[in-house]
C-alpha positions in Angstrom: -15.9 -7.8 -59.4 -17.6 -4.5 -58.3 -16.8 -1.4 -60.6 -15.1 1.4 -58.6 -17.7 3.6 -57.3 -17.3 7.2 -58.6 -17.7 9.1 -55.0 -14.5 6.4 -54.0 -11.4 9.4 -52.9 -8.3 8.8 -52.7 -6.3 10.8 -49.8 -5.5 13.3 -52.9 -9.0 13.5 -53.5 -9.1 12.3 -56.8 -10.6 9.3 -58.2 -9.5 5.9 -56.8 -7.3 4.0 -58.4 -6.9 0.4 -58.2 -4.6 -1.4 -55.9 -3.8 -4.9 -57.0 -5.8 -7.2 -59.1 -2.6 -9.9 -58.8 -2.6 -10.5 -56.3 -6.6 -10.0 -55.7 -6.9 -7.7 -53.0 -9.1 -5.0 -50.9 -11.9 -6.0 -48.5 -14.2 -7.4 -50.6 -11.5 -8.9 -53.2 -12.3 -6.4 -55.8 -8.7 -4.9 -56.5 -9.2 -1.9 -54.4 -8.7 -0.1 -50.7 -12.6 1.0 -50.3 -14.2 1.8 -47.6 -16.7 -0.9 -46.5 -19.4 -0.9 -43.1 -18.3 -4.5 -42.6 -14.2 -3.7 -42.5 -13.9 -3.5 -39.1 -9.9 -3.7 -39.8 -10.3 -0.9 -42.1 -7.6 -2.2 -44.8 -7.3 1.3 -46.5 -4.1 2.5 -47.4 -2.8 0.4 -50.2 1.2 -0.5 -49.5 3.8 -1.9 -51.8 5.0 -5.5 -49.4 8.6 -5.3 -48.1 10.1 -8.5 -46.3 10.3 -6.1 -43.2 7.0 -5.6 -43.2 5.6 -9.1 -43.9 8.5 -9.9 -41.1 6.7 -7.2 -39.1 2.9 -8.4 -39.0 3.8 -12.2 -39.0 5.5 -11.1 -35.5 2.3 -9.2 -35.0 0.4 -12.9 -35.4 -1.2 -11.7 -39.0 1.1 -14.4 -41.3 0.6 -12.4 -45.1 3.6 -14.9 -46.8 1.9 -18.1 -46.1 -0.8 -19.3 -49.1 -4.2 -20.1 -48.2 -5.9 -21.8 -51.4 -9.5 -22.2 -49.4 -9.7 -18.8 -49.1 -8.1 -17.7 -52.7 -5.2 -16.2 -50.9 -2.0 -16.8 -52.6 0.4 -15.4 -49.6 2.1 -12.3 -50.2 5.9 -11.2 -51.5 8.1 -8.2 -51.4 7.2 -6.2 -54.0 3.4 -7.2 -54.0 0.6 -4.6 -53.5 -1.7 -5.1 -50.8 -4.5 -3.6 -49.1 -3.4 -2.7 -45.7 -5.2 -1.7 -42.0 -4.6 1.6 -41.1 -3.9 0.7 -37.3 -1.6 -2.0 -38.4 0.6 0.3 -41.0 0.8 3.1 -38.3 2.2 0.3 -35.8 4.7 -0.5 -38.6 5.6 3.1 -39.0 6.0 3.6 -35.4 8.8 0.4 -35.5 10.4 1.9 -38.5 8.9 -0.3 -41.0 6.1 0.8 -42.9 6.0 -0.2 -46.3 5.6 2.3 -49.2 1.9 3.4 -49.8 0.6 4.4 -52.9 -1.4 7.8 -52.7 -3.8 7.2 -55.6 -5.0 3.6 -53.9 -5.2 4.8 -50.6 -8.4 6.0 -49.5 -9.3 9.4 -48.2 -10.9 8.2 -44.9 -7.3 7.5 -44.3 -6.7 10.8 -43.4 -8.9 10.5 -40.4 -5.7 8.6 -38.6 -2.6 9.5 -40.8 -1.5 13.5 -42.1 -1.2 13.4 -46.0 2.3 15.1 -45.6 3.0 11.9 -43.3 1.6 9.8 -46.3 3.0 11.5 -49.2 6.5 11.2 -47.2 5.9 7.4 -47.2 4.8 7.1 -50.3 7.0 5.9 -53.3 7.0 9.4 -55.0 7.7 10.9 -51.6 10.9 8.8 -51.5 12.0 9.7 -54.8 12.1 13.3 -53.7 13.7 12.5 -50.5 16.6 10.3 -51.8 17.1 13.2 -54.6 17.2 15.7 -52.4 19.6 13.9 -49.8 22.1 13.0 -52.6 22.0 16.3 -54.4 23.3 17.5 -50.6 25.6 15.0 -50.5 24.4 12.3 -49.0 23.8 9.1 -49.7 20.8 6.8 -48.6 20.8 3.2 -48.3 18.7 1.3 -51.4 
């Protein structure tokens, strides 16, 4: 397992942080979204799994529930944390279901595609705010 590498940024500029280590993920299975020259599918922006957006990228023809034991993948739940491609989380945005991303995971080259105000929104702090600031108006938000 490679060390994370001290000039690895996250999209708040800090240190990276690691994504998931159970399940394994991150390009080269080391537990983090870093930037690698052979990720062509750039899986960056490190997402907390909802069922719509497993639903969403099976659809897509990219099944992330289903196990594959040759290749140490254990298929993915709700709830798990997951190394994501950028272009396929900004197609899940654009059809309303993006999963959660976590700021400190993600990393900074992310920025190159998606606004950190757009990320923060998404993010599960940003939602936090959002639902507090809805319901101390008011409102009430759907869990």
């Amino acid at each position: 397992m490679n060390a994370i590498s001290p000039t690895d940024r996250n999209v708040l500029g800090h240190s990276m942080k690691p994504c998931s280590h159970d399940p394994m993920t991150g390009f080269v299975r080391d537990g983090c979204c870093r930037d690698h020259p052979r990720d062509q599918g750039r899986h960056l922006i490190c997402a907390v799994m909802t069922e719509g957006f497993l639903a969403f990228t099976q659809a897509q023809g990219n099944d992330l529930t289903t196990p594959y034991p040759a290749y140490g993948f254990p298929g993915l739940r709700a709830g798990d944390r997951w190394c994501v491609c950028v272009d396929r989380w900004i197609e899940a945005r654009n059809a309303g279901v993006a999963p959660l991303v976590d700021l400190n995971a993600t990393h900074e080259s992310v920025l190159e595609f998606v606004p950190l105000a757009e990320l923060t929104a998404r993010s599960a702090a940003g939602a936090r705010i959002v639902r507090s600031m809805v319901s101390a108006n008011g409102f009430a938000l759907p869990s």
